[in-house]
C-alpha positions in Angstrom: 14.2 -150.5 42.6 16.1 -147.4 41.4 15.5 -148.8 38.3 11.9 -149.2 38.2 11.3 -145.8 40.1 13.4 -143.6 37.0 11.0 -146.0 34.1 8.0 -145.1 35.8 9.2 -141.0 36.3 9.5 -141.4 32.1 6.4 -143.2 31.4 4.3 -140.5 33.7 6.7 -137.8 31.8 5.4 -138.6 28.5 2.3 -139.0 29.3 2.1 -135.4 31.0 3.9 -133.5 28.0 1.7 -131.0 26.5 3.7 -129.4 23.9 6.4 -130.9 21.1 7.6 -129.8 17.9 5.1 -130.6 15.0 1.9 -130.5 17.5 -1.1 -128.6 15.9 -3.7 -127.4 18.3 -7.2 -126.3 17.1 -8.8 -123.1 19.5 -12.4 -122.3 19.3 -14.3 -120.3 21.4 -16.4 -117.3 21.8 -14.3 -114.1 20.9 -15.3 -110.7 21.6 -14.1 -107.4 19.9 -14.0 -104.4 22.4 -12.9 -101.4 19.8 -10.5 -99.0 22.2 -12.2 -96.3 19.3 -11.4 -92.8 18.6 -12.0 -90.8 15.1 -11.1 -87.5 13.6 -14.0 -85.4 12.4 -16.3 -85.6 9.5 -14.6 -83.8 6.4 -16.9 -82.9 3.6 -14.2 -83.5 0.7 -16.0 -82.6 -2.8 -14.7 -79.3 -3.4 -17.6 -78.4 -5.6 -19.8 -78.7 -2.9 -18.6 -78.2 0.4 -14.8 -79.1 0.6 -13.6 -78.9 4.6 -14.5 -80.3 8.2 -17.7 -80.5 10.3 -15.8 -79.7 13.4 -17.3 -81.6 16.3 -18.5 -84.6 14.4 -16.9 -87.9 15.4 -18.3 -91.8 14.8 -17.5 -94.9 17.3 -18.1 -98.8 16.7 -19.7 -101.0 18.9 -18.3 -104.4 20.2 -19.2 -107.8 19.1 -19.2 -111.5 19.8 -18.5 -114.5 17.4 -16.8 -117.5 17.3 -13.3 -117.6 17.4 -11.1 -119.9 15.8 -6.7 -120.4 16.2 -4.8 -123.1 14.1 -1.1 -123.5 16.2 1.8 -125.3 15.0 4.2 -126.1 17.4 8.2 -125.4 15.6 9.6 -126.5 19.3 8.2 -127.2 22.6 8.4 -123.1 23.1 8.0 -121.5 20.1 4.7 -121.9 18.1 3.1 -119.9 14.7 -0.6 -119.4 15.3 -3.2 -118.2 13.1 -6.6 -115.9 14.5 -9.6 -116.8 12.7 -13.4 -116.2 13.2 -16.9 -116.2 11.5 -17.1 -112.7 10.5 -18.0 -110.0 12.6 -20.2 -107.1 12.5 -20.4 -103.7 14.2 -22.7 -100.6 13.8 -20.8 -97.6 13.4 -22.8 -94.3 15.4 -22.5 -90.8 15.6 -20.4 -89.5 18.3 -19.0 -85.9 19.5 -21.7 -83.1 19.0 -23.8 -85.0 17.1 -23.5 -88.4 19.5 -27.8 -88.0 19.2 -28.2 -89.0 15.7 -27.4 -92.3 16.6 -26.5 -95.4 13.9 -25.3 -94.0 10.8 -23.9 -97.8 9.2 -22.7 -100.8 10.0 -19.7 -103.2 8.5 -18.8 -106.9 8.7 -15.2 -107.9 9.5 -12.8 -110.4 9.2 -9.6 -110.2 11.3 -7.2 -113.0 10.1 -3.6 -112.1 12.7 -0.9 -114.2 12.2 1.7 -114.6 15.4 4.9 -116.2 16.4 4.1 -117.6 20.0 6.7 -118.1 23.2 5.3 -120.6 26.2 7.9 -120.3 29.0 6.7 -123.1 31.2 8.2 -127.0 30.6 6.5 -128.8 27.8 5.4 -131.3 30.9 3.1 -128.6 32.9 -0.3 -128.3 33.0 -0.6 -124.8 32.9 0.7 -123.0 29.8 0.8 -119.5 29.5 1.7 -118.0 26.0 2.8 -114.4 24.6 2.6 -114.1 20.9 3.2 -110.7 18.4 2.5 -111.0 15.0 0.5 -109.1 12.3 -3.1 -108.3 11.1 -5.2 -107.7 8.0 -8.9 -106.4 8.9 -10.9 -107.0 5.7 -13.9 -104.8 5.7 -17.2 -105.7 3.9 -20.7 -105.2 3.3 -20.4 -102.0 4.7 -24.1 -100.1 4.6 -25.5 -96.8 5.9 -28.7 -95.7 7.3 -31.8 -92.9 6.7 -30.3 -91.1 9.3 -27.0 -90.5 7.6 -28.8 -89.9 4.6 -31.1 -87.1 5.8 -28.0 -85.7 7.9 -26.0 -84.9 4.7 -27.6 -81.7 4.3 -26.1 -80.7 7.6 -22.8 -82.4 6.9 -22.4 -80.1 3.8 -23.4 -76.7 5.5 -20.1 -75.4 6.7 -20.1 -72.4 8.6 -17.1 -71.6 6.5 -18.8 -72.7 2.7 -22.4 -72.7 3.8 -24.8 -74.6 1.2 -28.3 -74.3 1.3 -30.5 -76.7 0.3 -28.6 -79.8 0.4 -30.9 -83.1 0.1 -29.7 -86.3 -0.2 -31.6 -89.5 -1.8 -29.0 -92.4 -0.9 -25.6 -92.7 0.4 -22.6 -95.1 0.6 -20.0 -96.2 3.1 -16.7 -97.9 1.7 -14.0 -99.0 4.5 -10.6 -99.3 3.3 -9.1 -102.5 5.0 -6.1 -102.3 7.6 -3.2 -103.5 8.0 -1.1 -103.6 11.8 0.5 -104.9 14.4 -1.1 -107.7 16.6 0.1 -108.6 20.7 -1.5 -111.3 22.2 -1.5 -113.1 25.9 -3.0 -116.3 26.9 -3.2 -119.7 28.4 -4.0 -123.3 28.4 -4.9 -125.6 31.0 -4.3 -129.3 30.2 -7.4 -131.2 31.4 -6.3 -134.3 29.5 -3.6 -135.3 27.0 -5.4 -133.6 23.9 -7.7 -131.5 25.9 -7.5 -128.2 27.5 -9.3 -125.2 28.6 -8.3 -121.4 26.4 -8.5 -118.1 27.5 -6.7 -115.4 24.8 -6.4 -111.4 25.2 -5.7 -109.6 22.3 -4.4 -105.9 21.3 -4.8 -105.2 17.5 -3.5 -102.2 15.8 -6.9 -101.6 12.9 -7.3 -97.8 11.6 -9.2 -96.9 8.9 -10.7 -94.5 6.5 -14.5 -94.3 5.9 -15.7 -92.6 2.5 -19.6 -91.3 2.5 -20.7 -91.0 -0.7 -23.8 -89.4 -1.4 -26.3 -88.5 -4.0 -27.1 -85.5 -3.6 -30.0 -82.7 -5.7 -26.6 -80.8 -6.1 -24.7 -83.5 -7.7 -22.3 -86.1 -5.3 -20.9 -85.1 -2.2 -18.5 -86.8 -0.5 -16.9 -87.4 2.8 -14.2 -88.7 4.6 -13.3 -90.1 8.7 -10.3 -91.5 9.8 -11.2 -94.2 12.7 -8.7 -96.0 14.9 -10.8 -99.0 16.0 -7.7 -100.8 17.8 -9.6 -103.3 19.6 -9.3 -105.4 22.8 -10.1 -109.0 21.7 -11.5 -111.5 24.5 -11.5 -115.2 23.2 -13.1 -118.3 26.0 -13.1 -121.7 25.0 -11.0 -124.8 24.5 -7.9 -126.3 22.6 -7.5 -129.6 20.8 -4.4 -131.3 19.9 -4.7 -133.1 16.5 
């Protein structure tokens, strides 16, 4: 009886376990980025035009929502390597401090690829499996593009109170990102609803700054200008993970 009772414990144990060395899970969901932004002020840098800093000027990024993807390979039942992927993502970048009315000056597309090392505390038999993970982050910027309203503002943007220029007109600008490279903490959990099936949720904090460079054409020759942004986003990611 003893007998039969510890073989049928063994048979429901396997059958329970969730994680083991050399397990790969595929994540997908919808993921959010929520920047936590801040950014220094607009500095006009060609000295032949205007060379300093607009002193109030700021830009932010708006949050946005895309699909999600994490490729997991189990090294033990505890530790795991995970990779972040999504379809690319795009924000609008607005003007902010004491010129916050001007509203969208650009807009950029993203891709965040984060690679983490992963520790899940619970047994490899439990249904619930919460994770912590830290890791690294390259934010590739692209098709970044500005609007008429940063274009008819460089006029302003080159009239220092310090270097005043008069008569400043631009016919087309350009916005180049420089990509990023940080740190990446993450928190989540599964819920095992069958043997290869479980419910996601994943929380994010990454570490992206960058620099912005404006350049403009201008009926005074190129004028350039530079903002540092800290975008360090909160990323929410919902969906489900598959064990292949």
């Amino acid at each position: 009886m003893k007998t039969k009772t510890l073989v049928a414990l063994m048979l429901l144990s396997g059958a329970a376990q969730a994680y083991e060395a050399g397990d790969i899970l595929v994540r997908a969901g919808l993921a959010t980025v929520e920047p936590d932004d801040s950014s220094s002020a607009i500095a006009v840098t060609d000295p032949g035009v205007a060379a300093g800093t607009k002193t109030g000027t700021a830009v932010s990024v708006d949050s946005d929502t895309q699909i999600g993807l994490e490729f997991t390979y189990f090294l033990t039942p505890h530790i795991a390597v995970d990779v972040l992927g999504a379809t690319p993502f795009e924000h609008n970048i607005s003007a902010d401090g004491n010129i916050k009315g001007l509203g969208k000056l650009g807009s950029t597309k993203h891709l965040p690829p984060t690679v983490s090392i992963q520790y899940y505390p619970m047994p490899s038999g439990s249904k619930f499996q919460p994770y912590v993970g830290a890791g690294l982050n390259y934010t590739i910027f692209f098709e970044e593009e500005t609007t008429s309203t940063l274009t008819n503002s460089i006029g302003a943007l080159a009239s220092l109170p310090q270097n005043p220029v008069a008569g400043v007109v631009a016919s087309s600008t350009e916005l180049e990102l420089d990509d990023s490279f940080g740190y990446a903490l993450q928190l989540g959990m599964d819920y095992q609803m069958t043997e290869q099936f479980a419910f996601n949720a994943g929380l994010w904090y990454i570490d992206i700054d960058t620099t912005g460079t404006i350049t403009a054409d201008t009926n005074v020759g190129k004028v350039k200008a530079e903002v540092d942004v800290d975008i360090d986003p909160w990323v929410y990611m919902v969906g489900f993970s598959l064990k292949i």
